[in-house]
C-alpha positions in Angstrom: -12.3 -2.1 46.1 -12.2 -3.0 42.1 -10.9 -1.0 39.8 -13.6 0.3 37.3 -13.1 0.0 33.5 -13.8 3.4 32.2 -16.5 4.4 30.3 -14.9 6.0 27.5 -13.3 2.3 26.7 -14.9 0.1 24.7 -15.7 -3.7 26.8 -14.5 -6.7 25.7 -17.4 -7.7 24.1 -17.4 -4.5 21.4 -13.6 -5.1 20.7 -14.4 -8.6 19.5 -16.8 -7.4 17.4 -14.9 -5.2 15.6 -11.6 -7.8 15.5 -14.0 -10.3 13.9 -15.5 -7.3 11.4 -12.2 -7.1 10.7 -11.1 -10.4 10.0 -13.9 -11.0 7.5 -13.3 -7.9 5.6 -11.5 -8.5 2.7 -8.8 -6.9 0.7 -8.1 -6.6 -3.1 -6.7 -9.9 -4.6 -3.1 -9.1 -4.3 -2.8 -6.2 -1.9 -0.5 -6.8 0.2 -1.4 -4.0 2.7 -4.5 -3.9 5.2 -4.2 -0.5 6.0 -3.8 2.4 3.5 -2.1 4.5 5.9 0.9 1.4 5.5 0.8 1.9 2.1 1.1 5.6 1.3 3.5 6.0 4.1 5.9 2.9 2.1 5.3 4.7 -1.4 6.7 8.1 0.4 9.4 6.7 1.8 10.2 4.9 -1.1 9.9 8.6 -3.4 11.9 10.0 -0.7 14.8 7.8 -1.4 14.9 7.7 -5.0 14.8 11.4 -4.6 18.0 11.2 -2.4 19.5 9.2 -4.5 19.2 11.5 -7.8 20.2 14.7 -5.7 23.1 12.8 -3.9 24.3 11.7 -7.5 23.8 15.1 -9.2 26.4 16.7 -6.0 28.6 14.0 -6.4 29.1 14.5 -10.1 29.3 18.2 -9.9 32.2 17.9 -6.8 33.7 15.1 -8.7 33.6 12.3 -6.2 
């Protein structure tokens, strides 16, 4: 007996659909990221560090490292 493909997946034939909707959406000239999730997730880490940074440098001036 075959295994059925459940209905709450999409078939074959949706998912290339949407890959090829995909593929011919385009971007801003020079944006290097495809999803905006990628983005704001790189611009918090990025503020996270610089915070760090600062904070780390502040304690090791005040200890006197």
């Amino acid at each position: 007996m075959p295994l059925r493909r459940p209905s709450f997946l999409p078939s074959l034939d949706e998912l290339e659909d949407q890959a090829l909707k995909n593929s011919t959406r385009r971007t801003r000239p020079g944006s290097q990221f495809d999803h905006p999730v990628a983005k704001n997730l790189l611009i918090v880490g990025l503020v996270l560090t610089v915070v760090a940074h600062i904070v780390g440098g502040i304690l090791f001036a005040i200890i006197g490292f």
